[in-house]
Every structure is written in C-alpha cells, then in structure tokens.
C-alpha positions as CSV (number, residue, x, y, z in Angstrom):
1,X,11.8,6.6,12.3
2,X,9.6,4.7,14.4
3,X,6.3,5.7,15.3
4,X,5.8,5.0,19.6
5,X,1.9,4.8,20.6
6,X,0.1,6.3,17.1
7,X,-3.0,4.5,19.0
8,X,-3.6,1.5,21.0
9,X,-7.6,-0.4,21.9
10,X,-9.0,0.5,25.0
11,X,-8.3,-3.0,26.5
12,X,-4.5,-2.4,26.1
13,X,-4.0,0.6,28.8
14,X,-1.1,-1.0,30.4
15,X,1.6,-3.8,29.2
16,X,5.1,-4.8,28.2
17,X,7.0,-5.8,25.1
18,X,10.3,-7.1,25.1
19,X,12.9,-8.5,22.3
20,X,11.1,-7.0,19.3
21,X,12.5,-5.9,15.6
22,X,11.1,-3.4,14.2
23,X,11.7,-1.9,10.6
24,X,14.8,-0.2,9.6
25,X,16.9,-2.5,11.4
26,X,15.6,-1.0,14.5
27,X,15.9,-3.4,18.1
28,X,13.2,-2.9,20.2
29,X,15.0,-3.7,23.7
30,X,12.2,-3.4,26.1
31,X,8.4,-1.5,26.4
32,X,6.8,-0.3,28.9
33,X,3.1,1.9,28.8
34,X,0.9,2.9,31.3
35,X,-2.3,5.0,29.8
36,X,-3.7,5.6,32.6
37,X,-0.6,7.1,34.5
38,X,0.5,8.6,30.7
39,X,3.9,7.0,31.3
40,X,5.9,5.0,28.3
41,X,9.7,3.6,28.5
42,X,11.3,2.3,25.6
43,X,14.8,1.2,25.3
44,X,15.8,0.5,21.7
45,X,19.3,0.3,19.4
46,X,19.4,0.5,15.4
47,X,21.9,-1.3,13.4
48,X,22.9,2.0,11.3
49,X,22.9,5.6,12.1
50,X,21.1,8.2,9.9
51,X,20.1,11.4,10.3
52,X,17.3,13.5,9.1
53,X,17.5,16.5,6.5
C-alpha cells in the first residue's frame, strides 16, 4: 500500500517528484500536486502483484 498526501507543510502547496522508490518494491514514476486547485497525478508500477484480503 502506499499512503498518497497523509499531510504535507504549508510551504509545499504545489510541486513535482519524479524517479522515486518507494517501499514494497513500489516505482514512483512521476508526482504531481496542486493544494490549492485539490488536484494530484501519480503514475507509479510495483515489481509484484498482491492483492488484499
């Protein structure tokens, strides 16, 4: 699971994050948020497929 936006500071209301990992072999392709338009894109790929109970 990964957890998109549980809080960010105040000066962050806008930004991008590209070529991250993440735990659970997750690929964090690209990141986009606004906060003040509410908008997020995220583009990501994990190395193995699970699902949940």
């Amino acid at each position: 699971m990964l957890e998109v936006l549980p809080a960010l500071p105040d000066q962050l209301p806008k930004g991008t994050i590209t070529g991250v990992s993440a735990r659970g072999r997750i690929h964090i392709h690209s990141f986009d948020w606004d906060l003040n338009a509410r908008t997020a894109t995220l583009s990501v790929t994990a190395a193995s497929t699970r699902t949940s109970p």
